[in-house]
C-alpha positions, 0 to 999 in steps of 0.5 A: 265889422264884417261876419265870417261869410263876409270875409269868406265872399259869401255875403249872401249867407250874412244875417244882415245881407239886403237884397236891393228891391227886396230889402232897400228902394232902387231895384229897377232904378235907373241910378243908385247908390252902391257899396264900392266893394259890392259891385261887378261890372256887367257889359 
């Protein structure tokens, strides 16, 4: 279930927002596991 600042796309004010290398493992991996619906494409 998605809180309000989820469904609003201000997932960084959600009390359950995880920082990768603060929160999870994989802040300076070269591959990691990522939600589909969290990603953008940087070129």
């Amino acid at each position: 279930m998605k809180c309000n600042y989820c469904l609003e796309s201000m997932e960084n004010l959600c009390p359950e927002f995880k920082v990768t290398g603060r929160d999870a493992n994989g802040g300076y991996a070269g591959i990691l596991n990522i939600i589909l619906d969290s990603h953008y494409y940087l070129s």
